[in-house]
C-alpha distance (Angstrom), angle and dihedral (degrees) to the residues before:
residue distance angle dihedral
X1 . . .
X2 3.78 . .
X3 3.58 98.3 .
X4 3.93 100.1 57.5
X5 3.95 83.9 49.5
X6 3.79 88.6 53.2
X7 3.71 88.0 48.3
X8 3.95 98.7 43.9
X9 3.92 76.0 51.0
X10 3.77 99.7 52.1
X11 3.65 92.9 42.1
X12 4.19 91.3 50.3
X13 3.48 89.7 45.9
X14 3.84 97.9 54.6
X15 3.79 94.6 40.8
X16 3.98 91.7 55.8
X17 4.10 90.8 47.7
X18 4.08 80.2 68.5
X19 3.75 91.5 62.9
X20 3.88 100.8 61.6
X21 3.61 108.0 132.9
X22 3.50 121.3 -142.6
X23 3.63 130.9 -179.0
X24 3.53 146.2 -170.3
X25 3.86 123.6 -132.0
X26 3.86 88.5 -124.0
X27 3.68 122.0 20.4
X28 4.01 103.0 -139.8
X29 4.14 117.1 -102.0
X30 3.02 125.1 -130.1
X31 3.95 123.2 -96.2
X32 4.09 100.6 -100.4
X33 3.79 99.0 176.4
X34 3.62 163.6 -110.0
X35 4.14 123.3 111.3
X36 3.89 107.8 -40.2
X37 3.65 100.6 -176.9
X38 4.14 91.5 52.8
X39 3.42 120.5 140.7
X40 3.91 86.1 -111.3
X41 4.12 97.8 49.2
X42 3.92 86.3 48.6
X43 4.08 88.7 53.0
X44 3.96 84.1 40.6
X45 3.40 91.6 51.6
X46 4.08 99.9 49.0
X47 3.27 85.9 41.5
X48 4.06 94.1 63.5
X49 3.73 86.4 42.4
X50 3.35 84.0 61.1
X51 3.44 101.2 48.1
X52 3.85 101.0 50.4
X53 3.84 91.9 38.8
X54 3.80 93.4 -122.1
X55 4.19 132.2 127.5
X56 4.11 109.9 -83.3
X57 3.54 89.9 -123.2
X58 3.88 87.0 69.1
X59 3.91 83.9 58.1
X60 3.93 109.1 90.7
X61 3.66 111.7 -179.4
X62 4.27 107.5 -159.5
X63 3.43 100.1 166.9
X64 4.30 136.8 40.7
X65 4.19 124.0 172.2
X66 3.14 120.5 -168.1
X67 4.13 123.1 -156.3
X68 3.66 132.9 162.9
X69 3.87 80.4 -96.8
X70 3.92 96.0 62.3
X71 3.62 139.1 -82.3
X72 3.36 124.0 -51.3
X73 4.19 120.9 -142.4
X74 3.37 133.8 -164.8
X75 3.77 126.1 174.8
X76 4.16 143.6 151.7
X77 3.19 121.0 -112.4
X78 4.41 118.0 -155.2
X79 3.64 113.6 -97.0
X80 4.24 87.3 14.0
X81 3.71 117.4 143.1
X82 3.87 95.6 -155.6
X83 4.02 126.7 11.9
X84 4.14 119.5 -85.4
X85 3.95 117.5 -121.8
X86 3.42 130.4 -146.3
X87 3.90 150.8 -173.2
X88 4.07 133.0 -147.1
X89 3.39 139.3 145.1
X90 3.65 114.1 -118.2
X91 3.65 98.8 -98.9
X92 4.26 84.9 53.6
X93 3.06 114.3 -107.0
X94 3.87 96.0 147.3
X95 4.59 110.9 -134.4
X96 3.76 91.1 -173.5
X97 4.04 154.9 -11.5
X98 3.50 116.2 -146.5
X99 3.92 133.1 176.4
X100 3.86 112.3 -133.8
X101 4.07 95.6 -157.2
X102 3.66 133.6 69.4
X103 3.81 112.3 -64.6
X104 3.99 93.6 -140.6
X105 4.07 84.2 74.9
X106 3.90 98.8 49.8
């Protein structure tokens, strides 16, 4: 009698490891447009790295706008709760860095 116990056991055991749930702080958005690799998104996105102290390669921009007013740049940063904004003019030079989420969880 014991050992189909132990094996109902076993077998229960292993199926509920499966259903660990693991999340990220931010799940990733989707890329919505414009030139991401412009000379103003790279500035934007050094310029984030900057800001939250963290590697550029952490940086992930999904998302630049451009207006008569500048370019608009979104991007994730690792470990972020809510996506960073930024703004440049085309040619870089950065106007502002802005975090999108609550400040209590930076």
């Amino acid at each position: 009698m014991t050992r189909p116990l132990t094996l109902f056991a076993c077998m229960s055991a292993a199926a509920l490891s499966a259903c660990v749930e693991t999340t990220d702080s931010m799940p990733m958005p989707a890329v919505t447009g414009g030139n991401l690799t412009s000379v103003a998104a790279n500035a934007c996105r050094l310029a984030i790295a900057r800001q939250t102290g963290r590697p550029i390669s952490e940086v992930a921009v999904f998302d630049v706008a451009e207006s008569e007013a500048g370019v608009g740049v979104m991007a994730t940063v690792a470990g972020a709760d809510a996506p960073w904004a930024c703004q440049s003019s085309p040619d870089g030079r950065v106007a502002g860095v802005t975090y999108t989420g609550s400040e209590g969880s930076l």
